[in-house]
N, C-alpha and C positions, 0 to 999 in steps of 0.2 A: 611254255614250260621248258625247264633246261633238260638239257640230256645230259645223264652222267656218266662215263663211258663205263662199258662192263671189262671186269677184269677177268680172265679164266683163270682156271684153279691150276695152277702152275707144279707147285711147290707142297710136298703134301709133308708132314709130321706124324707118326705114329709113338707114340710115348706112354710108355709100360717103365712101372721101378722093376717089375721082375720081366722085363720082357722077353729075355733068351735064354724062358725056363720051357719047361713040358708039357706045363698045366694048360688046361681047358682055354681058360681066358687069353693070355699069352698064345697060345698055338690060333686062335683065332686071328691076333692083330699079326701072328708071323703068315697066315694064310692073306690075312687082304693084304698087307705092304707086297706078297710077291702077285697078287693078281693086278694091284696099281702100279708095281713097278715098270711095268712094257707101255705105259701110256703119259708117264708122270714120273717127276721127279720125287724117291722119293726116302725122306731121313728117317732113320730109326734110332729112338732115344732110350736108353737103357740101363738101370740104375747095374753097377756091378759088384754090386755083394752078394746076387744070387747068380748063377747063370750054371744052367745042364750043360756039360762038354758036348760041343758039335752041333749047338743049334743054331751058330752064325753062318754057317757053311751049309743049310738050310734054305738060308735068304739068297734070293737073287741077286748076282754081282754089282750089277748097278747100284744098290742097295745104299745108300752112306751111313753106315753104322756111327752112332755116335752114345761111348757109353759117358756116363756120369758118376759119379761119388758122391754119398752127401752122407750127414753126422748121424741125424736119427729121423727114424719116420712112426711119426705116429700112428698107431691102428686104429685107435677109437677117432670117430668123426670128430673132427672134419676132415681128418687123416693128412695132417701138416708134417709135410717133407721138410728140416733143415739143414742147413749148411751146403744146399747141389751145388756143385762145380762140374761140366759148367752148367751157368744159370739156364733154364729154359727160356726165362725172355732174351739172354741173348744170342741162343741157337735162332728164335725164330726174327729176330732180328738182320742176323750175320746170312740167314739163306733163304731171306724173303717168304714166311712160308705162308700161302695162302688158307692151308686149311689143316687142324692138326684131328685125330683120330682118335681116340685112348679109350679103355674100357675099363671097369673093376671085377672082380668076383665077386658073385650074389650074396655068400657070408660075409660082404664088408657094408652090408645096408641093412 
């Protein structure tokens, strides 16, 4: 049998379009990125049309904030983002990432 080498979870992604709001779901993904921060590398992807004054300064400095832009986001399923800049496939691209996080709010299923 071959062995395939195992790779560890290096590189981690957390990605919220309202991620550096207040809300329930959001204050969740900003509570795990700083409990993964001290063990893991780790990016947080954030649309910026919404964001609560003083929630990045919440996050752990390590932290690589990385906010985004994008045209319009659909609310009804399948809830299609257009236009992000930049893309998400080339964040996890450009910084290797092993494993990405994200969550929705209950009212969007």
């Amino acid at each position: 049998m071959l062995a395939v080498p195992v790779r560890s979870v290096r590189n981690i992604l957390i990605y919220a379009i309202h991620g550096l709001t207040h809300a329930g779901t959001e204050k969740n993904l900003q509570l795990l990125a700083n409990g993964l921060a001290s063990d893991y590398r780790v990016f947080f992807m954030y649309g910026d049309k919404v964001i609560t004054p003083g929630r990045a300064e919440t996050l752990a400095s390590n932290i690589t904030l990385i906010p985004f832009s994008y045209d319009n986001n659909e609310v009804a399923v399948p809830h299609r983002l257009t236009g992000m800049r930049p893309h998400i496939k080339e964040i996890i691209a450009q910084h290797e990432i092993d494993l990405i996080i994200t969550a929705s709010p209950g009212y969007a299923h």
